[in-house]
KEVEX-322575 format. One record per residue: residue in one letter; z, y, x of N, C-alpha, C in turn; residue number from 1. Coordinates in steps of 0.05 Angstrom, whole numbers, plus 5000, padded with zeros to 4 digits. Example, Ala and Ser with C-alpha at 12.3 -4.5 7.8 and 13.67 -1.06 7.14 Angstrom:
2
+---+------+---------+--------+-------+----------+---------+------+---------+--------+-----+
| r | n.up | n.north | n.east | ca.up | ca.north | ca.east | c.up | c.north | c.east |   k |
+---+------+---------+--------+-------+----------+---------+------+---------+--------+-----+
| A | 5156 |    4886 |   5264 |  5156 |     4910 |    5246 | 5156 |    4934 |   5264 |   1 |
| S | 5142 |    4955 |   5257 |  5143 |     4979 |    5273 | 5157 |    5001 |   5258 |   2 |
+---+------+---------+--------+-------+----------+---------+------+---------+--------+-----+
***
This chain:
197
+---+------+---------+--------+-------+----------+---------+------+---------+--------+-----+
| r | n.up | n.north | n.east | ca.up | ca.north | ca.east | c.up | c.north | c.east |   k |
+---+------+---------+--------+-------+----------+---------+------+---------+--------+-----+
| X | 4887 |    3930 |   3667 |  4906 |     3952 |    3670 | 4901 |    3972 |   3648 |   1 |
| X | 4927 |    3987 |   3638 |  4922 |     4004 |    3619 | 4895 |    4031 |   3622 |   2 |
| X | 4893 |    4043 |   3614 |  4869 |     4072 |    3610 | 4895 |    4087 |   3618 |   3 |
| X | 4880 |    4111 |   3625 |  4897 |     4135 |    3629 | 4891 |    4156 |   3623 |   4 |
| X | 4912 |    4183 |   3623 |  4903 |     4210 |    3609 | 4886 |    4218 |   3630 |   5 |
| X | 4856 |    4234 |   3616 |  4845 |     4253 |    3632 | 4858 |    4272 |   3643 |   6 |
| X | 4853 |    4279 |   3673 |  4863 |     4298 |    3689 | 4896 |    4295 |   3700 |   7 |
| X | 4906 |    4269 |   3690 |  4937 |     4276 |    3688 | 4945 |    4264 |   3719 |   8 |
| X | 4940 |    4262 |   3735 |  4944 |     4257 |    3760 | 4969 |    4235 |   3765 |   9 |
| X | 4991 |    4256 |   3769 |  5012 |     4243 |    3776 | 5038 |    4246 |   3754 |  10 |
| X | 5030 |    4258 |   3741 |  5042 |     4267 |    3708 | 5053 |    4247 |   3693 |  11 |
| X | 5047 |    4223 |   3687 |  5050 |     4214 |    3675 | 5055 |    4186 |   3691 |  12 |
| X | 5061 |    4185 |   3710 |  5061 |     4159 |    3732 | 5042 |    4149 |   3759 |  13 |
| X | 5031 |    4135 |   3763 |  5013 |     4133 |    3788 | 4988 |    4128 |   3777 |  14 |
| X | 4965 |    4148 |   3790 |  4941 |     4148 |    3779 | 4929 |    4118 |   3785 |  15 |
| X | 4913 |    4103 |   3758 |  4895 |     4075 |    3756 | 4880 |    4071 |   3784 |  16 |
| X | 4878 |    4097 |   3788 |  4857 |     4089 |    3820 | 4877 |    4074 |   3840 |  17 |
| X | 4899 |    4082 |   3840 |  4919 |     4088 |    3860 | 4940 |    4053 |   3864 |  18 |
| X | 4935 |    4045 |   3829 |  4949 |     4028 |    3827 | 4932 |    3999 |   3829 |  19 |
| X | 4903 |    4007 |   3825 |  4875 |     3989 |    3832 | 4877 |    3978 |   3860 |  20 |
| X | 4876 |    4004 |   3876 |  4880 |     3992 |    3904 | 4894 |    3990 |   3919 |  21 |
| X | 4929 |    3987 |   3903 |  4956 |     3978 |    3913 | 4952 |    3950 |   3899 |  22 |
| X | 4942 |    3941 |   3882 |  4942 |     3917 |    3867 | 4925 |    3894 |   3883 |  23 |
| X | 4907 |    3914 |   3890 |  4883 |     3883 |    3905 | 4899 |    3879 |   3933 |  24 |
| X | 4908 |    3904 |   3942 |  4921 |     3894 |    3963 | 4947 |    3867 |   3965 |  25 |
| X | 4959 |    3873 |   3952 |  4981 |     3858 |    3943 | 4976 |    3829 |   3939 |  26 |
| X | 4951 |    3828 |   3923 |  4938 |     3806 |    3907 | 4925 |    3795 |   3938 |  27 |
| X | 4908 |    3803 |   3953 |  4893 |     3790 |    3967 | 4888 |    3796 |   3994 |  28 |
| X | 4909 |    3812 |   4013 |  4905 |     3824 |    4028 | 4932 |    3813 |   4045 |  29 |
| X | 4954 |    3824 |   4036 |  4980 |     3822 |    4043 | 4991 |    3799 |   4049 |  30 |
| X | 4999 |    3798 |   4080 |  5012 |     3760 |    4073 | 5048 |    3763 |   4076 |  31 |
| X | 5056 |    3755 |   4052 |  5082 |     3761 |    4049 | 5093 |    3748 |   4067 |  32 |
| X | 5090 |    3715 |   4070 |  5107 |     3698 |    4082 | 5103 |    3711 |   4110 |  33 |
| X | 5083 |    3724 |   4126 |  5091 |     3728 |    4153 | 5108 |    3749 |   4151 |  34 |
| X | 5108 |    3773 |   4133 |  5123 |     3786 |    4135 | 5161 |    3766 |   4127 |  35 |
| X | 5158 |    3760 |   4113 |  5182 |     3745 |    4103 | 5200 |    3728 |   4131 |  36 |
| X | 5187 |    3723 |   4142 |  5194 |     3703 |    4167 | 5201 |    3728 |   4182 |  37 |
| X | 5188 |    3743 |   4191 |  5188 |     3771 |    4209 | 5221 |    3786 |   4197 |  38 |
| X | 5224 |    3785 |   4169 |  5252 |     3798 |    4166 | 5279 |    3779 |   4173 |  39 |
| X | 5267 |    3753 |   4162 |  5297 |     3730 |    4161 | 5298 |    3734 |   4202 |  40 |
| X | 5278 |    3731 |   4219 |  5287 |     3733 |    4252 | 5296 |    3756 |   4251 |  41 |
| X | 5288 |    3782 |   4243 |  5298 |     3809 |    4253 | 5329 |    3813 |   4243 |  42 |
| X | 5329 |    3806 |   4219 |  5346 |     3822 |    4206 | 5373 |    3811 |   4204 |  43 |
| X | 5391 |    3806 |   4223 |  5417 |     3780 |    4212 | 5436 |    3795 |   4208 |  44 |
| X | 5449 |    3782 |   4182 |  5478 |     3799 |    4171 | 5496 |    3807 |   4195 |  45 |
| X | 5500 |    3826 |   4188 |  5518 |     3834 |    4226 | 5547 |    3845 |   4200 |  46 |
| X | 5641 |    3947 |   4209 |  5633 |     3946 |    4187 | 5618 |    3976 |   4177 |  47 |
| X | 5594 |    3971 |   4175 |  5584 |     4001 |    4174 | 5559 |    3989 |   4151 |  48 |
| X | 5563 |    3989 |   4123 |  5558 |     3991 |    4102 | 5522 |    4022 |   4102 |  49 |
| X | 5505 |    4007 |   4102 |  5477 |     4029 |    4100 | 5469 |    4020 |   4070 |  50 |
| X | 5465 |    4047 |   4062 |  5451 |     4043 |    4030 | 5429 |    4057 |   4026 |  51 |
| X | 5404 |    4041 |   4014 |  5378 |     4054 |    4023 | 5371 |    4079 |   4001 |  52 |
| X | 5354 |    4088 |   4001 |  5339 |     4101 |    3976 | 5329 |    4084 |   3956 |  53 |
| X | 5325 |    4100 |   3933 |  5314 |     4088 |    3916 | 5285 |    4092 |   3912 |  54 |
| X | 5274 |    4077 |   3900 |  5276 |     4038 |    3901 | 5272 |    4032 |   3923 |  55 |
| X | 5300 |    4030 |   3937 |  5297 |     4017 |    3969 | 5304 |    3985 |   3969 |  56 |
| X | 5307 |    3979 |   4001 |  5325 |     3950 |    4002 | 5328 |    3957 |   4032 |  57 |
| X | 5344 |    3936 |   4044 |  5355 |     3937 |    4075 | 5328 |    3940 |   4093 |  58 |
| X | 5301 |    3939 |   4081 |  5275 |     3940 |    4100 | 5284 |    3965 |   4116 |  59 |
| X | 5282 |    3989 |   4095 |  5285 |     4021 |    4110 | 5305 |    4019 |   4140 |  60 |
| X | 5318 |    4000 |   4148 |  5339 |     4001 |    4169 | 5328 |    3985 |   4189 |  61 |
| X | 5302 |    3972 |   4184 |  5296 |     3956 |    4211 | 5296 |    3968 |   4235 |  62 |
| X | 5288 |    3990 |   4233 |  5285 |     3995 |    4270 | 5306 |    4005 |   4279 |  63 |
| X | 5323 |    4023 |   4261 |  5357 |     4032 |    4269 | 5376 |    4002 |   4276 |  64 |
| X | 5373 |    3982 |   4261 |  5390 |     3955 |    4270 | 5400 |    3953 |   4290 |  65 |
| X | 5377 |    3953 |   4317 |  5380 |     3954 |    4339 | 5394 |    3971 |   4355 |  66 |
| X | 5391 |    3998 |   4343 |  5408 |     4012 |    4353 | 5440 |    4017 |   4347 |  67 |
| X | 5447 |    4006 |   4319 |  5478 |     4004 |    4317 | 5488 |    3975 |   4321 |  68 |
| X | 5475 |    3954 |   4331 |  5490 |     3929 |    4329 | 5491 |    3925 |   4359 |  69 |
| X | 5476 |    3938 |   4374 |  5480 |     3924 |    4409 | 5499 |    3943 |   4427 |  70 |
| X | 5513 |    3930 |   4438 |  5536 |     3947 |    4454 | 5529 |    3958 |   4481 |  71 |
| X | 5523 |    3987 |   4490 |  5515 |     3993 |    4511 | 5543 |    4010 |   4525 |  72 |
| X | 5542 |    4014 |   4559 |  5560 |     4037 |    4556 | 5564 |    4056 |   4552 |  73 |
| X | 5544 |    4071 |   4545 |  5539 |     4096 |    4531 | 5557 |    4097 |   4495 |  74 |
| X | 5548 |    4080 |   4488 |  5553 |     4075 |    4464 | 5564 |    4046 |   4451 |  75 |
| X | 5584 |    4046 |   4428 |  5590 |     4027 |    4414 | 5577 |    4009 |   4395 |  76 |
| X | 5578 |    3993 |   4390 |  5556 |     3961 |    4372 | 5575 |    3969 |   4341 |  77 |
| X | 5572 |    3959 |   4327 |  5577 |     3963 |    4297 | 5570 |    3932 |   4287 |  78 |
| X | 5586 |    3924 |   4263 |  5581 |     3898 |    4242 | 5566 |    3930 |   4227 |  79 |
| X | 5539 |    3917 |   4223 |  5522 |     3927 |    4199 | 5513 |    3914 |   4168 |  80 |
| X | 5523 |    3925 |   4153 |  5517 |     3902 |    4129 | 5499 |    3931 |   4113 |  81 |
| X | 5464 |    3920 |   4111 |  5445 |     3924 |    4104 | 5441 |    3921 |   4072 |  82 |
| X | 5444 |    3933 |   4051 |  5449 |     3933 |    4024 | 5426 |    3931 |   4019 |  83 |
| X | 5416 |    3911 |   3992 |  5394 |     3923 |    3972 | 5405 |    3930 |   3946 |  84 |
| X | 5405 |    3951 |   3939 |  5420 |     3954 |    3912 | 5412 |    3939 |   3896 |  85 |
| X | 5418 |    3932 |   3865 |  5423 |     3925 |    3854 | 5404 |    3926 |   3834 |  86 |
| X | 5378 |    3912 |   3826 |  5358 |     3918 |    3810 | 5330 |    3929 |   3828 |  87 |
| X | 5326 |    3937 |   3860 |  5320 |     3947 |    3873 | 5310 |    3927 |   3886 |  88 |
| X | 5284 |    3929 |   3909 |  5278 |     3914 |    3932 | 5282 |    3881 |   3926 |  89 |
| X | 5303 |    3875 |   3940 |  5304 |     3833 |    3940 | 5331 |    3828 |   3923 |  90 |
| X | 5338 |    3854 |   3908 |  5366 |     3846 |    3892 | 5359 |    3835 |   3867 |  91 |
| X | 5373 |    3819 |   3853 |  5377 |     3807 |    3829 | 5381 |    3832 |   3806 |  92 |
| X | 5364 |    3838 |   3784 |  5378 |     3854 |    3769 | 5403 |    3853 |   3755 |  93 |
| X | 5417 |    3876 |   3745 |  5436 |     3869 |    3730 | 5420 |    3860 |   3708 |  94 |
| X | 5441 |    3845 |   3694 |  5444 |     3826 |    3662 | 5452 |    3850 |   3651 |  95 |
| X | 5469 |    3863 |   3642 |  5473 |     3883 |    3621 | 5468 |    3920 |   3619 |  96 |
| X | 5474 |    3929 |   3600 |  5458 |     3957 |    3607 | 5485 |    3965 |   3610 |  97 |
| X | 5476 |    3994 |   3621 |  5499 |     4014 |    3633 | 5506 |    4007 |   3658 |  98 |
| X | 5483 |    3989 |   3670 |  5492 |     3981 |    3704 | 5484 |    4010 |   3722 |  99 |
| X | 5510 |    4028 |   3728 |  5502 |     4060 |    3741 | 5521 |    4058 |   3768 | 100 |
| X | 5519 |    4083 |   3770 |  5536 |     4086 |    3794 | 5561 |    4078 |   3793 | 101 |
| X | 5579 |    4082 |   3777 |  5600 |     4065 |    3783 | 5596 |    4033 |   3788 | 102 |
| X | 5580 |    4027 |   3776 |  5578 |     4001 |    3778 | 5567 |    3996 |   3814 | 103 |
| X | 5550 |    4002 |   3819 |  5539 |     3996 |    3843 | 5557 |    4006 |   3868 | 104 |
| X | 5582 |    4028 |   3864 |  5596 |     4030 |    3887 | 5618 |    4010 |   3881 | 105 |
| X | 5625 |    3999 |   3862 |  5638 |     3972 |    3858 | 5624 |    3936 |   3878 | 106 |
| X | 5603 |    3938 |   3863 |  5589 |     3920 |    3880 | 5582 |    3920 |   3907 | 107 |
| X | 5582 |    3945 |   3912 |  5581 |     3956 |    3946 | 5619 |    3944 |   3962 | 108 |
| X | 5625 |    3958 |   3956 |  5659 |     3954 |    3956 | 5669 |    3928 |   3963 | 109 |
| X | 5655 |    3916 |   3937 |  5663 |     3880 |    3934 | 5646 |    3863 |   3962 | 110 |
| X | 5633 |    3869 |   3962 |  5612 |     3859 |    3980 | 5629 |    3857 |   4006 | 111 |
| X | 5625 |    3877 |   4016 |  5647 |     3892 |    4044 | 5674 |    3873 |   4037 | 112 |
| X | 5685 |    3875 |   4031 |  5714 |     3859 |    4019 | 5697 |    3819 |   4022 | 113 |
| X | 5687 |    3820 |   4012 |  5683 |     3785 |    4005 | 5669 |    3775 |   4039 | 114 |
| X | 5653 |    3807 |   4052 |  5649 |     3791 |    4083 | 5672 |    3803 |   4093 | 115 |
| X | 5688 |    3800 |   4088 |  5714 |     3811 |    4106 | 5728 |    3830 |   4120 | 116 |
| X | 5702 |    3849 |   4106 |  5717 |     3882 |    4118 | 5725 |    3898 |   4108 | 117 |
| X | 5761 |    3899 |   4112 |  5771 |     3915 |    4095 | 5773 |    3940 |   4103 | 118 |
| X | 5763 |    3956 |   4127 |  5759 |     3978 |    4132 | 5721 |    3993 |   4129 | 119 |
| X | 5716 |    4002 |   4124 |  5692 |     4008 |    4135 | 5674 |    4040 |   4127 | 120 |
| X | 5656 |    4042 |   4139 |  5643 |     4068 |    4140 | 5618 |    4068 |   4129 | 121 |
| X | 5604 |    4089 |   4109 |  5582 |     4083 |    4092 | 5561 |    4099 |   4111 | 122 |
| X | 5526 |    4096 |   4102 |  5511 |     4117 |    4098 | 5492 |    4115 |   4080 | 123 |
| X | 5485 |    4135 |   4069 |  5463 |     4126 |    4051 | 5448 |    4152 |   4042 | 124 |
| X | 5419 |    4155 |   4026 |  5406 |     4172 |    4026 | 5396 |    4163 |   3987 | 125 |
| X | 5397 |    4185 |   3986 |  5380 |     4180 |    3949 | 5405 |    4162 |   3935 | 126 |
| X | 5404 |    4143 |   3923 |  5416 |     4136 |    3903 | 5447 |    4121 |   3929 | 127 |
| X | 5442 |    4114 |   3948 |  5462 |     4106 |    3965 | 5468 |    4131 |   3976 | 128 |
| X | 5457 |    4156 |   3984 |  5477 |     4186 |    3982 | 5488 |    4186 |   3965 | 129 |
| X | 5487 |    4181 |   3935 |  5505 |     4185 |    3921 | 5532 |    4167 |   3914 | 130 |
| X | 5519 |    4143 |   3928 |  5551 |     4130 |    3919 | 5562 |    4142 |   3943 | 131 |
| X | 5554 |    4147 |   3965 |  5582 |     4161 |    3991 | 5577 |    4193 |   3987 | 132 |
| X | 5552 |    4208 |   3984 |  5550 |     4238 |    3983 | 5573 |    4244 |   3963 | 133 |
| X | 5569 |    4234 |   3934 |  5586 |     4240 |    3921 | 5614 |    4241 |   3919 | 134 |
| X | 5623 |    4224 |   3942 |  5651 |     4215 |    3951 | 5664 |    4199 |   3928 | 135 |
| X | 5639 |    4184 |   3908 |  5649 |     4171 |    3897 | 5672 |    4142 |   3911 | 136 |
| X | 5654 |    4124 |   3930 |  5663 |     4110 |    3944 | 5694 |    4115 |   3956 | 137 |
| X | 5695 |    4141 |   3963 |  5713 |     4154 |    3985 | 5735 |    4164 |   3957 | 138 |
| X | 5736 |    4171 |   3930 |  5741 |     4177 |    3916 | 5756 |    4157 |   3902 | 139 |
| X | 5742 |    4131 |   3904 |  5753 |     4099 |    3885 | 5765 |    4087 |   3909 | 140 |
| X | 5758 |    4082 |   3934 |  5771 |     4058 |    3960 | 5773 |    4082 |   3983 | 141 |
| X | 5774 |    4108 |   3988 |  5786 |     4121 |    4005 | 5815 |    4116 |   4017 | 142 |
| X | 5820 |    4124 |   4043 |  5843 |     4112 |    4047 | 5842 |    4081 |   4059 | 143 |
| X | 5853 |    4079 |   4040 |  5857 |     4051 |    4041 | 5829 |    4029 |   4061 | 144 |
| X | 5812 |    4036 |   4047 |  5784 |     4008 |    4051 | 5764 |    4036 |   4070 | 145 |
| X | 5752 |    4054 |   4048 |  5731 |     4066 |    4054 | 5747 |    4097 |   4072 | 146 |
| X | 5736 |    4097 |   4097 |  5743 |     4118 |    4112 | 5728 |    4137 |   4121 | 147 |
| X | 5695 |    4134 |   4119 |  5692 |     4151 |    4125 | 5651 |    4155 |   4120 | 148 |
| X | 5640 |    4177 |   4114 |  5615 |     4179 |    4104 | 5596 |    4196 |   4126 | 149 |
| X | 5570 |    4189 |   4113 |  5546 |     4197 |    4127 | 5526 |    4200 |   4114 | 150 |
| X | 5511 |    4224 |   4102 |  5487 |     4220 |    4083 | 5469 |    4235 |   4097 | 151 |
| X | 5446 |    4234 |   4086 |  5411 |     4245 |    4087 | 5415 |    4252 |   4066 | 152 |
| X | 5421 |    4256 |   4045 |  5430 |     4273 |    4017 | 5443 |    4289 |   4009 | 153 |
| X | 5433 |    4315 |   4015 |  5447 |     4341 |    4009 | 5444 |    4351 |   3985 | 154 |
| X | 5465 |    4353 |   3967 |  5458 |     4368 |    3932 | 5478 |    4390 |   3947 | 155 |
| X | 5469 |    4417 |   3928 |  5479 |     4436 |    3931 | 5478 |    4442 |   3900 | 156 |
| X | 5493 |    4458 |   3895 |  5492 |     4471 |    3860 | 5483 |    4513 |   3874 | 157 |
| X | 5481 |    4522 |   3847 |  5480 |     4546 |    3852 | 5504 |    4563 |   3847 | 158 |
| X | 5508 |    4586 |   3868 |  5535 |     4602 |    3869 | 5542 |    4590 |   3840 | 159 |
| X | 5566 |    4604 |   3828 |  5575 |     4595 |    3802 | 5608 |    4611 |   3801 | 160 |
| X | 5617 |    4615 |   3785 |  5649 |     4634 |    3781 | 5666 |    4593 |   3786 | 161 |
| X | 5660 |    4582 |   3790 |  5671 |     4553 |    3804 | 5693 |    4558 |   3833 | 162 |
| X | 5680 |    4574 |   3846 |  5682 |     4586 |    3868 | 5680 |    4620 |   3873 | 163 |
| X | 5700 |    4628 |   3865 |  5691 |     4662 |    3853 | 5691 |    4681 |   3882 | 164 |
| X | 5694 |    4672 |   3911 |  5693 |     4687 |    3934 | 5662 |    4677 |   3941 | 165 |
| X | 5652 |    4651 |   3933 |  5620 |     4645 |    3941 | 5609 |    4665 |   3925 | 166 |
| X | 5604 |    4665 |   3899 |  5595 |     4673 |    3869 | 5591 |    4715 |   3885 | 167 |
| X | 5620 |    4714 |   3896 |  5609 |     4746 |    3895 | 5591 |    4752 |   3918 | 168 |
| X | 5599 |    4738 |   3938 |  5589 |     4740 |    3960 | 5558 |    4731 |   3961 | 169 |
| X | 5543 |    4716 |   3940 |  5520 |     4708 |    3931 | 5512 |    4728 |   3922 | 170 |
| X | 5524 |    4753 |   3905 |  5515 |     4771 |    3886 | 5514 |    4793 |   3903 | 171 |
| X | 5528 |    4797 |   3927 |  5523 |     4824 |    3935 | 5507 |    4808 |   3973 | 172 |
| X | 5497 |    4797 |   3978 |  5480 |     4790 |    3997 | 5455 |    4782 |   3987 | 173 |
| X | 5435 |    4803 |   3995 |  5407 |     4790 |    3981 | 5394 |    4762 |   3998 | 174 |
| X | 5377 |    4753 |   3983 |  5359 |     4729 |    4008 | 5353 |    4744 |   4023 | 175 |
| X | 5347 |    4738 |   4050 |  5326 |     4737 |    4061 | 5297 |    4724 |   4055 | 176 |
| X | 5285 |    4742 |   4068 |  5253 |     4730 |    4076 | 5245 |    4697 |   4076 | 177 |
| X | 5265 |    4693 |   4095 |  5261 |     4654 |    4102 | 5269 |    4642 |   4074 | 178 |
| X | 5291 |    4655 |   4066 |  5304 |     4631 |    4044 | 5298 |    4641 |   4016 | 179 |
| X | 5273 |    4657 |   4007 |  5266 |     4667 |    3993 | 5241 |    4640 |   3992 | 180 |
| X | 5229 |    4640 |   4020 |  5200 |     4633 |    4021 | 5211 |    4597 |   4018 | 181 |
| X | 5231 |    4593 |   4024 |  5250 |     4564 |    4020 | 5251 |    4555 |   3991 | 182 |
| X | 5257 |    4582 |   3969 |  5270 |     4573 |    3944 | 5237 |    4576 |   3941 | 183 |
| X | 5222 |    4578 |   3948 |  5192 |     4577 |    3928 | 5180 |    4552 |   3943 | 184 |
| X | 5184 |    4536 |   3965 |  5175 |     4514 |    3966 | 5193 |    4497 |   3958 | 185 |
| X | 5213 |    4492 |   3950 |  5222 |     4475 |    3930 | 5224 |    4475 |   3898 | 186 |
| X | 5206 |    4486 |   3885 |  5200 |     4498 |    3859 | 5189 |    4464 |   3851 | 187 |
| X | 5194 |    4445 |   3829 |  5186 |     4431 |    3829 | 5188 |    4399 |   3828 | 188 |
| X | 5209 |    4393 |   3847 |  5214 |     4373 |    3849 | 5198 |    4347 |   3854 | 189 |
| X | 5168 |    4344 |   3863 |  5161 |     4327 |    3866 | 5165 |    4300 |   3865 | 190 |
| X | 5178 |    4289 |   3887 |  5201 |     4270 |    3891 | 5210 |    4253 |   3862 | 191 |
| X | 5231 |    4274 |   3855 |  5234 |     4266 |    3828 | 5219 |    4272 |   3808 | 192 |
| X | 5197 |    4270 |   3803 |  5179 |     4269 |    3786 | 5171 |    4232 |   3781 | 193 |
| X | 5159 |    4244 |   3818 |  5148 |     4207 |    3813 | 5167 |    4192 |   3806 | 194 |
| X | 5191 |    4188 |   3817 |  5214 |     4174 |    3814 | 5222 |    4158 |   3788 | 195 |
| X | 5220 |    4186 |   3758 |  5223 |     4192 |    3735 | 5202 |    4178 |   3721 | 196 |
| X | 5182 |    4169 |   3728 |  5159 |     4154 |    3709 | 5168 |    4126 |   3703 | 197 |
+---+------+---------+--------+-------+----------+---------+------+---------+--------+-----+
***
């Protein structure tokens, strides 16, 4: 394994210690095939389109499955089609560069369409918030195909003359206490730090 910078922690990617004893595990610990057998029984293609985080795959939805595919009277069953994006988890990478978001709410789209549902409803968090947060999805097959969204992915921008009744109303309301002590625990970005290596 490569050397690493003194003191640089998480700076520069995942510390050698970190990746030593994710490695032996993997290598000699982990038994894929039981896990592998454990997903093909759990998991069967069941229209409500879930898109994971990144670097996700359809794993992140195992224990929700159960709860949108079985029909109770309380509640309605759902066809679930469990995404791994594209380069991610158990997907095939793309072949050419510039494979982005447009591309992947295309392949999402097509997918839904080729199992036969020409209506259907998204959710998704991290890079699948953004193909429905963004209303890209709802933006290209709204209407028509894509009707309706659900994210764990909230982007907000800051006030801005975009919106000149928010913008003033930002300028003459100070923070509070809470959302003062809010904008200083999110100083940072963690998350996307590691993400970015």
């Amino acid at each position: 394994m490569p050397d690493e910078l003194e003191n640089a922690e998480w700076k520069y990617g995942s510390p050698l210690a970190d990746m030593k004893r994710l490695t032996e595990r993997w290598r000699n610990e982990y038994d894929w095939r039981k896990h592998e057998k454990e997903i093909n029984e759990e998991l069967p293609i069941r229209a409500k389109l879930l898109t994971p985080f990144q670097p996700g795959s359809f794993l992140e939805f195992n224990k929700i499955l159960p709860l949108l595919t079985v029909s109770t009277p309380e509640h309605p069953s759902f066809h679930v089609v469990a995404l791994s994006l594209p380069g991610f988890g158990f997907s095939a990478a793309p072949r050419k560069q510039g494979f982005g978001l447009n591309q992947y709410v295309e392949v999402a789209h097509k997918l839904m369409i080729a199992l036969g549902y020409n209506e259907y409803v998204t959710q998704g968090g991290d890079w699948g918030g953004l193909m429905s947060n963004s209303r890209k999805m709802a933006s290209v097959y709204g209407g028509r195909h894509h009707k309706a969204w659900h994210t764990n992915l909230s982007i907000a921008e800051p006030p801005s003359w975009k919106s000149p009744v928010s913008f003033l109303s930002f300028l003459l309301t100070p923070w509070s206490t809470e959302e003062k002590a809010g904008i200083e625990r999110t100083k940072g970005q963690g998350y996307f730090g590691q993400q970015s290596t």
